[in-house]
N, C-alpha and C positions, 0 to 999 in steps of 0.2 A: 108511478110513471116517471120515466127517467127524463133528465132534460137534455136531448139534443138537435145536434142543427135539422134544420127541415120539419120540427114538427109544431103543431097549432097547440096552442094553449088559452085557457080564460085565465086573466088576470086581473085584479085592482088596482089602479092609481095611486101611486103613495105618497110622490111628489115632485113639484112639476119646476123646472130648472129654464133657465133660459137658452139652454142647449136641448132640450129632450125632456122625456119624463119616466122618473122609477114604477115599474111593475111591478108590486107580490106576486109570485108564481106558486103555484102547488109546492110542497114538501117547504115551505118555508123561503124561500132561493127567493131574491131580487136579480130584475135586470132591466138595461137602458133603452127607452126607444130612444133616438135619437130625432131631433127636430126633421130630417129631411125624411125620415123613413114614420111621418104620423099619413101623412095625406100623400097624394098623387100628384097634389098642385101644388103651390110654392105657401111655406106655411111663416107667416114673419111672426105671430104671435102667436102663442102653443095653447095660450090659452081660450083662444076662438076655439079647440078644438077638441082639450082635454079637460077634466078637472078633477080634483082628487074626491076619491072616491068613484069613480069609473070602472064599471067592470068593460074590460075590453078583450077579443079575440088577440093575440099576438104571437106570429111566428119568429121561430128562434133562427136568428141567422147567422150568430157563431157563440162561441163558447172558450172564452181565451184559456189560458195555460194556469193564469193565476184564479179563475171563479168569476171571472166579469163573463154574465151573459148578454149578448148586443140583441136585440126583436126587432121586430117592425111590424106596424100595423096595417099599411099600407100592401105588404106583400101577404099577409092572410088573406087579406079580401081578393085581392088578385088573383085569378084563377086564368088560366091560358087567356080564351078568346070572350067567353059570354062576360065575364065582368068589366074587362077591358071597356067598354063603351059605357059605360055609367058615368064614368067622369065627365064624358065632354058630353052628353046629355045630361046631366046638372052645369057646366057650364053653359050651356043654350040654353037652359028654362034661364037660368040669371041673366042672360044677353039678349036671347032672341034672335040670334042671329049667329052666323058659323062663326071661328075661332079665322083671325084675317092674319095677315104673315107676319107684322110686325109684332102680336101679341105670340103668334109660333116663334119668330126669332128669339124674341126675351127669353121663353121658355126654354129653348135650345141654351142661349147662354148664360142662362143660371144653371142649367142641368152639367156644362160643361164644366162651368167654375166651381160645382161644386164638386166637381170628379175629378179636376186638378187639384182642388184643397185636400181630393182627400188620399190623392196619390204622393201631395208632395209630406201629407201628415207621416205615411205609412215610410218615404223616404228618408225623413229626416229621423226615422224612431231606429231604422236599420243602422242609418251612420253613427248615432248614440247620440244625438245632440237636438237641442230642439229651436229650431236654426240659425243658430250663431254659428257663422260662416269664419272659418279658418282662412287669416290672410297666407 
């Protein structure tokens, strides 16, 4: 089975970083989840959520030029619309109660800083520099 984007795979935990954590994949190949792409909800410790030795589902969502495979586990389980609602029915059995705006605002603005980190990541890698700004 070849490894590329868009397909599911079972993997094991090999070891877990304060950024993300390494997958063994089939045919021997390692690759990264990355901490935003473990869970749906905002994850500050990876180890609430992995540990090594884990076997876990993980889809491949890219496959650079050099042999870094990037997964995420979060978009396995995600399927259109039926799994979409699991998440915030596990957060209401934890609360008891609907998700109220200010906890929706946070949500929005970690989702957004983390989509500005990672656009200005992918900018600064096109200019060559990692951002040390030319006076």
């Amino acid at each position: 089975m070849s490894i590329e984007v868009g397909s599911k795979l079972q993997g094991k935990v090999t070891g877990i970083t304060n950024f993300g954590a390494f997958i063994e994949l089939p045919e021997g190949k390692t690759g990264l989840v990355h901490i935003s792409e473990v869970a749906d909800n905002y994850v500050k410790d990876i180890n609430e959520h992995l540990s090594v030795g884990d076997e876990v589902t993980v889809k491949v969502i890219n496959v650079e030029d050099d042999g870094k495979i990037g997964l995420s586990i979060k978009k396995a389980k995600s399927n259109p619309t039926p799994n979409r609602r699991k998440p915030s029915q596990d957060h209401k059995a934890k609360k008891e109660k609907p998700e109220n705006f200010e906890s929706k605002m946070n949500r929005f603005l970690k989702d957004s800083e983390d989509r500005l980190a990672s656009l200005r990541k992918h900018t600064e890698s096109k200019r060559g520099g990692r951002g040390a700004k030319r006076g």
